[in-house]
C-alpha positions as semicolon CSV with decimal commas, in nm:
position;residue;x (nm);y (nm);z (nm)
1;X;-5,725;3,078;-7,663
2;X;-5,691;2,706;-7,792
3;X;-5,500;2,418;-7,770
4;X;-5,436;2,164;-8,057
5;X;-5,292;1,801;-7,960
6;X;-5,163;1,686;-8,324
7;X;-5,036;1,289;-8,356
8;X;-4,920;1,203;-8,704
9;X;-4,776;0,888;-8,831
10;X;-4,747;0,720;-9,169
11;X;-5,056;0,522;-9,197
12;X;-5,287;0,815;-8,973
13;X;-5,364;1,122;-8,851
14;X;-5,513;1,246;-8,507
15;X;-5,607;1,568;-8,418
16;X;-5,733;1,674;-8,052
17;X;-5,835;2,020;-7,955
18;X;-5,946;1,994;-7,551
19;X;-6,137;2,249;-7,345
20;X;-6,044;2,506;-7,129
21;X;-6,205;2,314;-6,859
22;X;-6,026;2,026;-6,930
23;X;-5,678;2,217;-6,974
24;X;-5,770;2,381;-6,634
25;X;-5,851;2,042;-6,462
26;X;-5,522;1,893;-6,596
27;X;-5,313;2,159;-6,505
28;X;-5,489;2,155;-6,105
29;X;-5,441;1,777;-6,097
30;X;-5,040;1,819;-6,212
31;X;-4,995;2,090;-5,970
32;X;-5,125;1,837;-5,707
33;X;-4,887;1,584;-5,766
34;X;-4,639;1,795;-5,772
35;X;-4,710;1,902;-5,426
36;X;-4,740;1,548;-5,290
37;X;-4,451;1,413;-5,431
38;X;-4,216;1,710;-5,291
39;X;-4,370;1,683;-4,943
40;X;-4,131;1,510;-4,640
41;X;-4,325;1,244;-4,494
42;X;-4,178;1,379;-4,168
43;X;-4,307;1,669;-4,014
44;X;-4,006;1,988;-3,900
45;X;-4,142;1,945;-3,512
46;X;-4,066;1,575;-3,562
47;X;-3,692;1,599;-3,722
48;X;-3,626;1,882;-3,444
49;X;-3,782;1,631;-3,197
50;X;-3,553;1,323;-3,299
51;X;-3,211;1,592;-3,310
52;X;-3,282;1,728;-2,952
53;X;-3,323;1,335;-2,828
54;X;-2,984;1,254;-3,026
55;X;-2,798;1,547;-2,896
56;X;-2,916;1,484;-2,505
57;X;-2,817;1,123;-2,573
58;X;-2,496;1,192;-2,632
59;X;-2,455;1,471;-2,353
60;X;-2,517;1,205;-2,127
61;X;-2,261;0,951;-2,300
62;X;-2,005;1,260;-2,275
63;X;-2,078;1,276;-1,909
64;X;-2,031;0,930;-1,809
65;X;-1,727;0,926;-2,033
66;X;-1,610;1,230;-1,811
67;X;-1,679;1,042;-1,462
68;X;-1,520;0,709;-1,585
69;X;-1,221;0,919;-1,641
70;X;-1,223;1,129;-1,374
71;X;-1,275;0,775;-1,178
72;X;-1,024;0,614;-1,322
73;X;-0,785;0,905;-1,283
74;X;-0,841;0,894;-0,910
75;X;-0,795;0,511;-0,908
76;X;-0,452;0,520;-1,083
77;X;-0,301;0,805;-0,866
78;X;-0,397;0,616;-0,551
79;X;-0,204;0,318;-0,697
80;X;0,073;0,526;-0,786
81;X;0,104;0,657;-0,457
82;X;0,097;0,342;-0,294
83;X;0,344;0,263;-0,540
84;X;0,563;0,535;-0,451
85;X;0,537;0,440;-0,053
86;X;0,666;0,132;-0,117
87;X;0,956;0,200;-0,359
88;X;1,036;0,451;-0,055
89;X;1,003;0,188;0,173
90;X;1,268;-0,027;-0,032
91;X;1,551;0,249;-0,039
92;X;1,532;0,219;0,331
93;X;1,567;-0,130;0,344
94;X;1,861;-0,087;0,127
95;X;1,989;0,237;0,329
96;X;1,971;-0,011;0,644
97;X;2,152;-0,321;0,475
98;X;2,422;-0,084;0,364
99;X;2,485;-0,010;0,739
100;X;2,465;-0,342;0,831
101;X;2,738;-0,443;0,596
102;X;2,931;-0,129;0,666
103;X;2,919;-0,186;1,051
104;X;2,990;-0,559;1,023
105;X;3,325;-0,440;0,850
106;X;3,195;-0,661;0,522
107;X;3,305;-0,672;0,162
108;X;2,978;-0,417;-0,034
109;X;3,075;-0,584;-0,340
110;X;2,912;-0,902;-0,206
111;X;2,635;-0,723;-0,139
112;X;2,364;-0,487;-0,357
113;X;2,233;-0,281;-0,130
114;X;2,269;0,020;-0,305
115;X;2,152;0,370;-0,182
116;X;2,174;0,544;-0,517
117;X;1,901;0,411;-0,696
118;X;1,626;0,557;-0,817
119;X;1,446;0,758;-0,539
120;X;1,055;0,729;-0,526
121;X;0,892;0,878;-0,794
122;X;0,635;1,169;-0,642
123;X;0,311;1,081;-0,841
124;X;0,168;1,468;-0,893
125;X;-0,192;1,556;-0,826
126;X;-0,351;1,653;-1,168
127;X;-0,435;1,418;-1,437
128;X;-0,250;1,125;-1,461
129;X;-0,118;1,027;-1,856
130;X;-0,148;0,645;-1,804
131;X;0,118;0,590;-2,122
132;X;0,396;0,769;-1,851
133;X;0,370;0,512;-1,605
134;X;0,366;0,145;-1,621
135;X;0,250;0,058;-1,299
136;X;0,254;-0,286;-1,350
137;X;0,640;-0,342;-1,455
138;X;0,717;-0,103;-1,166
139;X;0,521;-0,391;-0,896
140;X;0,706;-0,662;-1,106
141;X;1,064;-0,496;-1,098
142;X;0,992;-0,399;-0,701
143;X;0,867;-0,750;-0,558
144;X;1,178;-0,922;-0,761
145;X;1,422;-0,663;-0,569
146;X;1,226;-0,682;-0,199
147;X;1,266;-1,093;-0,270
148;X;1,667;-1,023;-0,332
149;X;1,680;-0,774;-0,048
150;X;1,504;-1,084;0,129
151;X;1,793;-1,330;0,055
152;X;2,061;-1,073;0,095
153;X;1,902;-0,931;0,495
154;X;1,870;-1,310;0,567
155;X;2,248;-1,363;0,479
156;X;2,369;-1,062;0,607
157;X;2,172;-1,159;0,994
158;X;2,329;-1,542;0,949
159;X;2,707;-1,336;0,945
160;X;2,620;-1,136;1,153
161;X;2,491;-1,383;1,432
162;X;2,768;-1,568;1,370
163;X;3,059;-1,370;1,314
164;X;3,159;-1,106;1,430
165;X;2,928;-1,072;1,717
166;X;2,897;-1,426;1,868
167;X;3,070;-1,346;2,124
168;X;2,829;-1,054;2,256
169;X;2,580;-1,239;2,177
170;X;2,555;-1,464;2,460
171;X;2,298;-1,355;2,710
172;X;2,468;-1,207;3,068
173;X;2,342;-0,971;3,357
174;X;2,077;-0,761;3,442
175;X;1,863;-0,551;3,251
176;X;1,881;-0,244;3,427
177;X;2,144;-0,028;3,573
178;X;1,978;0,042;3,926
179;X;1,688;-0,134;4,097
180;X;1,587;-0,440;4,254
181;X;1,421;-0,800;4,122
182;X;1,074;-0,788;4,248
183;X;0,962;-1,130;4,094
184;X;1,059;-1,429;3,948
185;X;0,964;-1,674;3,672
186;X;0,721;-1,931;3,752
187;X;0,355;-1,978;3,901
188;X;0,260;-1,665;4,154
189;X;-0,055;-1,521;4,246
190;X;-0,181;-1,292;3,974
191;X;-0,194;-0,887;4,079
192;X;-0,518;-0,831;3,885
193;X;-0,684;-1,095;3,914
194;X;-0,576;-1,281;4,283
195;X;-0,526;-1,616;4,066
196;X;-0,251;-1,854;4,047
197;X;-0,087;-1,746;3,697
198;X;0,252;-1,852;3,492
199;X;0,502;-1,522;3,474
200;X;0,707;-1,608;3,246
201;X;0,981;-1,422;3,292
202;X;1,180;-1,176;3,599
203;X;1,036;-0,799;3,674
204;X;1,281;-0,574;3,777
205;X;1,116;-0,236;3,929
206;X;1,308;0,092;3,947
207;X;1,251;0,450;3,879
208;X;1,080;0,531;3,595
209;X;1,294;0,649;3,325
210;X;1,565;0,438;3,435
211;X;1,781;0,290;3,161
212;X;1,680;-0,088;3,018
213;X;1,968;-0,235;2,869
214;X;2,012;-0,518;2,610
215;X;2,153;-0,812;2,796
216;X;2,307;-0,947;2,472
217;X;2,412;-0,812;2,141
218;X;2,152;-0,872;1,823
219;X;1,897;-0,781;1,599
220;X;1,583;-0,583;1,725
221;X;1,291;-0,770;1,606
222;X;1,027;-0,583;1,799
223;X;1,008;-0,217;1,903
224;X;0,651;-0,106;1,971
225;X;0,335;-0,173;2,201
226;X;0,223;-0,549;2,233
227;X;-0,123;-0,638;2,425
228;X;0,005;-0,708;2,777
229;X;0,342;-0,559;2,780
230;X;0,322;-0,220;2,651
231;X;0,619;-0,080;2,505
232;X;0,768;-0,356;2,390
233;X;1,124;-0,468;2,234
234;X;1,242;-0,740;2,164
235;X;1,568;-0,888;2,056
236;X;1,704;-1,194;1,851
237;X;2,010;-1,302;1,936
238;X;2,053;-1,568;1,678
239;X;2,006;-1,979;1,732
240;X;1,676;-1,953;1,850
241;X;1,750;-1,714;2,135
242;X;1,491;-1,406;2,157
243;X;1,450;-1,157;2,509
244;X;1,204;-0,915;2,586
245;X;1,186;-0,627;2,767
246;X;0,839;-0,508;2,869
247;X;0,655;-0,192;2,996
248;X;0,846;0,044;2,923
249;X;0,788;0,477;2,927
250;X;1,033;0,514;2,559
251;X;1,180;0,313;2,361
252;X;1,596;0,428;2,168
253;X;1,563;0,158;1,913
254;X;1,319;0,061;1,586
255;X;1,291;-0,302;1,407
256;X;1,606;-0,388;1,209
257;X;1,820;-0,184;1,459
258;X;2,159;-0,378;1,520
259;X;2,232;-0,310;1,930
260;X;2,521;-0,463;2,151
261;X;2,513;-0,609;2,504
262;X;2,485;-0,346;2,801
263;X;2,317;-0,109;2,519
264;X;2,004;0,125;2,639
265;X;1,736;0,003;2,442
266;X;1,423;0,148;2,585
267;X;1,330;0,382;2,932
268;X;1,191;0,214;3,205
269;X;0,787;0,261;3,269
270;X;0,485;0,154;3,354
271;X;0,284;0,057;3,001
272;X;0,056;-0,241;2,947
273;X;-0,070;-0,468;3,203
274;X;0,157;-0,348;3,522
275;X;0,093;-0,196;3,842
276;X;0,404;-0,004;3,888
277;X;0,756;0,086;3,712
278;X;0,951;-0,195;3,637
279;X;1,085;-0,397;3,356
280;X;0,958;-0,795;3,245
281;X;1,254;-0,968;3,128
282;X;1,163;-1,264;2,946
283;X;1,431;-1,490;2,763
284;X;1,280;-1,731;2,507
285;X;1,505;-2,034;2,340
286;X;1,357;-2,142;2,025
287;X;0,977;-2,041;2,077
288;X;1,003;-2,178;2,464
289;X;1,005;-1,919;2,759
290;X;1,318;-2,015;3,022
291;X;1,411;-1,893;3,338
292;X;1,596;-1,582;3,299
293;X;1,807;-1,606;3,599
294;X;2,045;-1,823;3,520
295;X;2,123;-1,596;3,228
296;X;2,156;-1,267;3,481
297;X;2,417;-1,464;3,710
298;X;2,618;-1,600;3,399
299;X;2,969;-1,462;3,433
């Protein structure tokens, strides 16, 4: 076998007949280039090794995707739910001033508390879908309509001190039903301590359970335990005028509570700083404590 390389032009004419050797060696070195040039400069270990890093970085991107949400999930129900108490919280308010105005024999129209609204909305325990609720026109709409139901409560006490219970509302008689006055307003020696202290107000002691009554008609402002006095309520009466009635075992009446003179506000007891049944009677004109006994021998 042979092998003719033949080059003709015009002007010349070249003839080359190579050797098998040559042939062979040409053919080995094409082969080898070949080879080289259709080799990956990467290796397959490495191109696995550089997929299983790009798939475990994105597992772990999923995963903190997944937390954030779960997170944030949480977050927003707790909001909502807050949310919720507080919208609940407002159709009260507006349940109450609706009494108020009914009770006070007033004209509704000039009034919006309104008990028909829209009830709280129950927020549900799966996964919140954030486009459903826009908790931040919900806050805005509520604290404009707490700020009316402001105005409108403040109104509705300013009639109602002056109205059509000014009359009752002037302070008369005892607290209680049955008992005795057991001390009186003004420095006495201290039964805890044996020291010279103010009392500011009368203690009437009884049997426990004994009806406390409201010595004037008002507003309860205060109906719960206060350091000192225990069970505590309190009263405004309009003008500056506030009593209190101390220590009691119960109490019949909650803030915002309308209640008219000779009423049984509370159960007498033994709560807070005392040493036996009784109730303090303290009667406070414009943030200053006064003797209380001229009030219980008004006519």
């Amino acid at each position: 076998m042979s092998l003719t390389l033949l080059y003709r032009s015009k002007k010349s004419r070249l003839v080359y007949r190579p050797t098998k050797r040559q042939i062979l060696t040409c053919f080995i070195i094409i082969c080898g280039l070949f080879l080289i040039s259709s080799r990956s400069t990467d290796s397959p270990n490495e191109n696995l090794a550089r997929l299983a890093l790009a798939q475990s970085g994105l597992h772990q991107q999923q995963a903190q995707l997944d937390s954030l949400k779960t997170t944030t999930e949480q977050q927003l129900t707790t909001v909502l739910q807050k949310l919720a108490e507080a919208e609940s919280r407002l159709v009260k308010v507006n349940a109450l001033g609706a009494r108020l105005v009914e009770k006070a024999q007033l004209n509704p129209d000039e009034f919006s508390f309104s008990v028909s609204g829209d009830q709280a909305e129950v927020v549900p325990e799966s996964t919140v879908d954030v486009a459903q609720y826009n908790v931040v026109s919900r806050i805005e709409i509520m604290l404009d309509e707490l700020a009316d139901k402001e105005q409108q409560l403040g109104a509705l006490e300013s009639i109602l001190m002056s109205h059509h219970i000014t009359e009752e509302s002037a302070l008369a008689g005892r607290p209680i039903e049955a008992g005795w006055l057991s001390s009186y307003y003004g420095i006495r020696t201290d039964p805890f301590t044996g020291k010279p202290t103010m009392h500011k107000g009368l203690d009437f002691a009884g049997a426990e359970g004994e009806p406390v009554l409201a010595t004037g008609a008002g507003i309860v402002t205060w109906a719960a335990t206060r350091y000192g006095y225990g069970e505590l309520v309190e009263i405004d009466h309009g003008n500056g005028l506030v009593t209190r009635y101390g220590h009691n075992k119960g109490l019949n009446v909650k803030i915002g509570d309308v209640v008219t003179k000779g009423q049984a506000i509370a159960l007498m007891g033994n709560t807070g700083r005392s040493t036996g049944a009784h109730v303090h009677y303290e009667v406070i004109s414009k943030g200053q404590p006064q003797d209380p006994l001229p009030f219980v021998y008004r006519d």
